[in-house]
NUDOMI-630172 format. One record per residue: residue number from 1; x, y, z of N, C-alpha, C in turn. Coordinates in steps of 0.05 Angstrom, whole numbers, always signed. Layout:
% NUDOMI-630172
{r NUM, {X, Y, Z}, {X, Y, Z}, {X, Y, Z}}
...
***
This chain:
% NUDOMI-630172
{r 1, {-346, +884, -895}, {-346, +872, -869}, {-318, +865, -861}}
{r 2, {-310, +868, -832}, {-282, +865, -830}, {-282, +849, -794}}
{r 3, {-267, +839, -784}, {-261, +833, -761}, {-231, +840, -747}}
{r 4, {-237, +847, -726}, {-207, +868, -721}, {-197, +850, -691}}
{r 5, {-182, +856, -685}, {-181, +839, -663}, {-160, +853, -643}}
{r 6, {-167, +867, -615}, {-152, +882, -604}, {-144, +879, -585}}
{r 7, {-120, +873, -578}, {-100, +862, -545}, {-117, +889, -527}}
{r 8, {-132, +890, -509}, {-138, +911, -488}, {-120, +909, -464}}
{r 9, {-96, +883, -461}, {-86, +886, -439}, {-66, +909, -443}}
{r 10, {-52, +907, -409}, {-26, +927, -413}, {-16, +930, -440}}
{r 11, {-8, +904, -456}, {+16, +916, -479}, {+0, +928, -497}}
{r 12, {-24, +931, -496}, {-43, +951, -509}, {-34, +984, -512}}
{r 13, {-22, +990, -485}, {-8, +1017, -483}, {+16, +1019, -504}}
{r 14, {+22, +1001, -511}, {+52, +997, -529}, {+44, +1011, -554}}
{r 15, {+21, +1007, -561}, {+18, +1010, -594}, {+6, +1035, -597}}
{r 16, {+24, +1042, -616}, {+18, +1081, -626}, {-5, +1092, -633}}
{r 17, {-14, +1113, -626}, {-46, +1116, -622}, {-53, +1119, -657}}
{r 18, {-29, +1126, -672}, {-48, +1129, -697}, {-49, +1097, -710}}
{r 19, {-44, +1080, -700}, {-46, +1055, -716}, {-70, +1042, -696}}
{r 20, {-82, +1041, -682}, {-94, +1030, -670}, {-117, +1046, -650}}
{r 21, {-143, +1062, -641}, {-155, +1076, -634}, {-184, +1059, -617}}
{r 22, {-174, +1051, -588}, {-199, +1038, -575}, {-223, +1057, -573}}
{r 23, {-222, +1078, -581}, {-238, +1093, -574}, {-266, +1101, -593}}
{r 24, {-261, +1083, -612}, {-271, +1081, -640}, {-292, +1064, -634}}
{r 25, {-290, +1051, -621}, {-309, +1018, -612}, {-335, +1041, -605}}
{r 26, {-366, +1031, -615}, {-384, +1046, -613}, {-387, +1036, -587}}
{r 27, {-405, +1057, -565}, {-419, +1050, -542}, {-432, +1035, -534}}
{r 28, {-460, +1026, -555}, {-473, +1004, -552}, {-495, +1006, -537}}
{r 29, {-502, +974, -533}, {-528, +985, -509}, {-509, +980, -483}}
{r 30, {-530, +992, -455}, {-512, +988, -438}, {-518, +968, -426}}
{r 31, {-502, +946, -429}, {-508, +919, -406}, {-504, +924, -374}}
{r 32, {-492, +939, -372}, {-495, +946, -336}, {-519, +957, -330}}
{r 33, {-538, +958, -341}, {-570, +959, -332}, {-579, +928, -323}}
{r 34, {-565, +914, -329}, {-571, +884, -328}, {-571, +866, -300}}
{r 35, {-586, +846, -295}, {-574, +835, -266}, {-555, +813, -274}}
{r 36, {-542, +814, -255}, {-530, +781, -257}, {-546, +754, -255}}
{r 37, {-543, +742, -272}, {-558, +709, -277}, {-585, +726, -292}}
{r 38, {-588, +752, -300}, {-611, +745, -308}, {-618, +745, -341}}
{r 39, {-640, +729, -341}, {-635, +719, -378}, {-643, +735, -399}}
{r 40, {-614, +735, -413}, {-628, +768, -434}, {-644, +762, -459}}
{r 41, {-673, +774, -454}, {-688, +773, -481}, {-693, +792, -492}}
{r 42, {-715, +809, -488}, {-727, +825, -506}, {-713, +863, -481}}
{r 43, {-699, +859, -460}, {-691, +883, -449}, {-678, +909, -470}}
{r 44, {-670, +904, -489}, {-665, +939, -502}, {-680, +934, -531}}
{r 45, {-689, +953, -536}, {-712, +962, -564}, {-695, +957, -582}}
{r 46, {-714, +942, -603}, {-700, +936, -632}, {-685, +912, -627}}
{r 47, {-683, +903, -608}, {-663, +871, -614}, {-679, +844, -588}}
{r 48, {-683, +833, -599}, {-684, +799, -577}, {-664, +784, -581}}
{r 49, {-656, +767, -559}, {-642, +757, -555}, {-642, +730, -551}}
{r 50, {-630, +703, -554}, {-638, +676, -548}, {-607, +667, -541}}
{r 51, {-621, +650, -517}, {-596, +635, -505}, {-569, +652, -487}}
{r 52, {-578, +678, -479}, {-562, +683, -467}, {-565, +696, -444}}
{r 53, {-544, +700, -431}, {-547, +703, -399}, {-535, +732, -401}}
{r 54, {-540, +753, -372}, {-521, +770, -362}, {-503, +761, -338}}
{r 55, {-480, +765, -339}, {-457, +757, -317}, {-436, +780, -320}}
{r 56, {-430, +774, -286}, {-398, +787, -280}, {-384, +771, -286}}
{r 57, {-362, +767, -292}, {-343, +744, -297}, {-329, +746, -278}}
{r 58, {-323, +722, -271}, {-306, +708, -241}, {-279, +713, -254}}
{r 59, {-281, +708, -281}, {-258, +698, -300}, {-232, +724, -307}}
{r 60, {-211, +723, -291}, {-203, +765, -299}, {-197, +755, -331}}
{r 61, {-199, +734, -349}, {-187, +738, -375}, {-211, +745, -392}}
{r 62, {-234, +746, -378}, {-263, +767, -390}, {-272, +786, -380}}
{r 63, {-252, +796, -362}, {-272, +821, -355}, {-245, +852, -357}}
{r 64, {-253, +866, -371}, {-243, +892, -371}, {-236, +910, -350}}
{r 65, {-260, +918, -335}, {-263, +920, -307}, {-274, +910, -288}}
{r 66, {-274, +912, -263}, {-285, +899, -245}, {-314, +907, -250}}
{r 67, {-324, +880, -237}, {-359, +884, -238}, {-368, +895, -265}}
{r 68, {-361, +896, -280}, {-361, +907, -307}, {-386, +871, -325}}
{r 69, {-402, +883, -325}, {-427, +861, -341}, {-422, +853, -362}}
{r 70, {-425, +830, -375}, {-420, +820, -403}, {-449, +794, -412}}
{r 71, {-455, +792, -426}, {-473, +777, -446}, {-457, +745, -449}}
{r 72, {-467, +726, -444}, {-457, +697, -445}, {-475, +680, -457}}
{r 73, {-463, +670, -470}, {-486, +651, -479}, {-496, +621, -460}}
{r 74, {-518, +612, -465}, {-534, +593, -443}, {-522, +577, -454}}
{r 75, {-520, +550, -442}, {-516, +523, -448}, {-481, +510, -451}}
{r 76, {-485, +486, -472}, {-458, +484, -469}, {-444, +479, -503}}
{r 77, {-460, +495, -526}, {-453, +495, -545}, {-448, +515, -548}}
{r 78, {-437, +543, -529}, {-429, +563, -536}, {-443, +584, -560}}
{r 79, {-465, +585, -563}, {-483, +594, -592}, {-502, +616, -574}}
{r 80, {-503, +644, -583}, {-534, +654, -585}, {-540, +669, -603}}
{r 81, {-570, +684, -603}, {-569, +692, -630}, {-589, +716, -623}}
{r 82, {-585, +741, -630}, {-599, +765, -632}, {-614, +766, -659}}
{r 83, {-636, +780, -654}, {-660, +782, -685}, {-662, +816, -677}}
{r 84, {-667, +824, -700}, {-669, +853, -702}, {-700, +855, -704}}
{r 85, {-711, +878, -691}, {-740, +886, -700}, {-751, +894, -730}}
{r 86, {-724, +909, -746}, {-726, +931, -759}, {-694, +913, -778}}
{r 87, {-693, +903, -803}, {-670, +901, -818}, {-656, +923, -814}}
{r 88, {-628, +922, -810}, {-610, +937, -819}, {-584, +939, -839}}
{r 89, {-570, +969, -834}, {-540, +950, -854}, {-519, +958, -845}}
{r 90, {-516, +965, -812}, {-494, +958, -799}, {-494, +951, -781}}
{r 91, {-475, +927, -762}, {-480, +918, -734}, {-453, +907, -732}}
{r 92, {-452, +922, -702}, {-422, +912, -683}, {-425, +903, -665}}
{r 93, {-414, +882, -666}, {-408, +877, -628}, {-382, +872, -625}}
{r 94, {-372, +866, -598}, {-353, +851, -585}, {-349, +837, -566}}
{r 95, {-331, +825, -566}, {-325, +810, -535}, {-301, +788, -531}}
{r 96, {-300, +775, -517}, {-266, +760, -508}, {-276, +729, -514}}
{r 97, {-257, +723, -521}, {-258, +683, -526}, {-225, +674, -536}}
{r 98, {-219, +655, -527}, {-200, +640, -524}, {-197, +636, -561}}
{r 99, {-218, +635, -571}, {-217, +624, -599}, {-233, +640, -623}}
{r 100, {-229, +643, -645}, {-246, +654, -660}, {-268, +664, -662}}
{r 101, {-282, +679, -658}, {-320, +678, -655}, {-325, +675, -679}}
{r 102, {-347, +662, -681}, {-359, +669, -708}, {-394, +677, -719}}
{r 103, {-389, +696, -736}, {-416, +707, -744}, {-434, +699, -763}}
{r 104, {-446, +696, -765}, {-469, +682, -776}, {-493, +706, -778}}
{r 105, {-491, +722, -807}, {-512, +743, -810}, {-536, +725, -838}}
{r 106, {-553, +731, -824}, {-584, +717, -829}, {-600, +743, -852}}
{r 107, {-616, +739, -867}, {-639, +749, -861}, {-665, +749, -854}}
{r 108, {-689, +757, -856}, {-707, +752, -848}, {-720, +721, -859}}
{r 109, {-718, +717, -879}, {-728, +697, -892}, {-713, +672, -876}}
{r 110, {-693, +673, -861}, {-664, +650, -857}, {-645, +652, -875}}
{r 111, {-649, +660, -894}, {-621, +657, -909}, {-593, +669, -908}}
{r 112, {-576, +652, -903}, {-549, +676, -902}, {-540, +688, -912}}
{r 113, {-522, +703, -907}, {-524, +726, -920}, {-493, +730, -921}}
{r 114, {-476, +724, -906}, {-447, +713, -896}, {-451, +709, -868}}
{r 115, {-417, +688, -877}, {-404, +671, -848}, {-387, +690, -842}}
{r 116, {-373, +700, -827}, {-351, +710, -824}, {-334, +697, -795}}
{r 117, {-314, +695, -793}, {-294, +696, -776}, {-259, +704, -786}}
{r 118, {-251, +708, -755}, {-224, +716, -768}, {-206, +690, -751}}
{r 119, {-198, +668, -773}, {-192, +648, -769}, {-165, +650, -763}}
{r 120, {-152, +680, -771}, {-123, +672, -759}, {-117, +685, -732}}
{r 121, {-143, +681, -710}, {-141, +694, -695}, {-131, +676, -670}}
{r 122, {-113, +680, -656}, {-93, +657, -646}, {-85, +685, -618}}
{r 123, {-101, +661, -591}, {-88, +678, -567}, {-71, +663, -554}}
{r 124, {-34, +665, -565}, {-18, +653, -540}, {-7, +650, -522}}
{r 125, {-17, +680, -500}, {-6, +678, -481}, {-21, +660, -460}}
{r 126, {-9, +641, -452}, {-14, +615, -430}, {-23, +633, -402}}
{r 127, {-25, +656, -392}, {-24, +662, -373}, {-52, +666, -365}}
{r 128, {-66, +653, -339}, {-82, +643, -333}, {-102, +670, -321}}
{r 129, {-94, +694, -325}, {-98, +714, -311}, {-98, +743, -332}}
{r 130, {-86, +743, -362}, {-75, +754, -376}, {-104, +759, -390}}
{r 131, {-113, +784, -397}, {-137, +803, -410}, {-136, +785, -436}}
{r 132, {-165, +774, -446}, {-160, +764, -468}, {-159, +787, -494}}
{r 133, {-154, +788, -517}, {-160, +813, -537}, {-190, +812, -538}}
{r 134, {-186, +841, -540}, {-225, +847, -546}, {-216, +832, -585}}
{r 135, {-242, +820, -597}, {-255, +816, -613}, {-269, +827, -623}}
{r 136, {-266, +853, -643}, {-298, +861, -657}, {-298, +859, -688}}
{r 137, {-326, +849, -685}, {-346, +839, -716}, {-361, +855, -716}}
{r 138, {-350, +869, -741}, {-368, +899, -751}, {-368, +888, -781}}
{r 139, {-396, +892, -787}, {-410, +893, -816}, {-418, +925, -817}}
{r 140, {-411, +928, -845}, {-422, +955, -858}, {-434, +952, -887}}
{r 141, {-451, +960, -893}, {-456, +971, -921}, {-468, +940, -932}}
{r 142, {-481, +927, -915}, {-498, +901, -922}, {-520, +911, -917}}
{r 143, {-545, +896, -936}, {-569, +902, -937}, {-593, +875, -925}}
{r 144, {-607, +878, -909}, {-626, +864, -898}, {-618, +850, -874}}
{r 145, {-604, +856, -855}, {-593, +842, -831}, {-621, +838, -814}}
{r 146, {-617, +815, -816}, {-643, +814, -792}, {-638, +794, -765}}
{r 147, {-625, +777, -771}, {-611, +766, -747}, {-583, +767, -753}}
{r 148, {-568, +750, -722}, {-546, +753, -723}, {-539, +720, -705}}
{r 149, {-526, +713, -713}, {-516, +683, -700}, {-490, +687, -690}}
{r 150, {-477, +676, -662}, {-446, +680, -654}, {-445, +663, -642}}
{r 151, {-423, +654, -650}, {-423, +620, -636}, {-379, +620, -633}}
{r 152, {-371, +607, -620}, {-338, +598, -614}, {-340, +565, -613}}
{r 153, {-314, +565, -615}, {-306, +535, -605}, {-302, +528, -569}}
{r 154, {-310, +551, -561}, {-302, +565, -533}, {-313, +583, -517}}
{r 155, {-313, +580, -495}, {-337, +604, -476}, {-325, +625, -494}}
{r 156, {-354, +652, -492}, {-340, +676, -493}, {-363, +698, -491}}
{r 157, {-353, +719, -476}, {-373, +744, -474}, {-371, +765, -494}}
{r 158, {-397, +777, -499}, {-405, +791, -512}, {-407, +821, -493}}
{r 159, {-379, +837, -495}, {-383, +872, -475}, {-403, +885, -487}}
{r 160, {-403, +887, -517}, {-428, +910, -528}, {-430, +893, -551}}
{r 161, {-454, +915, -560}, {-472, +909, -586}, {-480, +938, -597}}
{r 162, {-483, +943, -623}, {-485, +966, -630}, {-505, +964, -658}}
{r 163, {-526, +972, -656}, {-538, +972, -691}, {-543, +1002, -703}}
***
């Protein structure tokens, strides 16, 4: 299991294609099937969802493209949590936050299975308008995933999900 963490703004063009490859990030489901404000549960096969919303972001330091849909979590503890239909033993997502995300892989029973975050993940550009780095938490080669917990110290959207 690894957590990678990728500047998508401009200075993103800076870095040499063989060290770094956005194009690698799986597809996912597509959240632009989604409405805005509306609450994501059981909409794509094999996964439910708790506590989270679909939104455009007002915010340009979450959104990639314009009108471009992202996954938010409800409330104000920043937490939601996907359950799989079917265990698996790989799952990716991503998305933007000011601060670390962190994963919390379950299995069916509750028990964890690992914590993961990438704690030395530090965004300092102050600029109020500046692309945050995409974030992705990819597990491989684990056995029994059945949920998935993501929680920050800080808003943050979720662009895709991939199992």
């Amino acid at each position: 299991m690894f957590a990678l963490n990728l500047d998508c703004s401009s200075a993103a063009d800076q870095l040499e294609a063989d060290v770094l490859n956005i194009t690698n990030v799986p597809t996912g489901f597509d959240f632009q099937v989604l409405t805005p404000l509306e609450m994501v549960t059981n909409q794509f096969s094999g996964v439910s969802f708790a506590c989270a919303i679909a939104l455009i972001p007002s915010n340009p330091r979450f959104v990639a493209k314009p009108g471009q849909r992202v996954i938010m979590p409800t409330g104000n503890d920043n937490r939601l949590s996907i359950a799989l239909d079917e265990t698996v033993y790989s799952f990716c997502l991503w998305g933007r936050c000011t601060q670390p995300m962190v994963l919390k892989v379950l299995e069916r029973s509750g028990k964890v299975l690992q914590i993961h975050s990438d704690r030395t993940f530090r965004w300092s550009d102050s600029s109020k308008t500046a692309l945050l780095p995409l974030q992705i938490l990819k597990l491989e080669n684990m056995s029994n995933i059945a949920m998935v917990e993501l929680s920050a110290d800080a808003p943050f959207t979720v662009e895709g999900l991939s199992v």
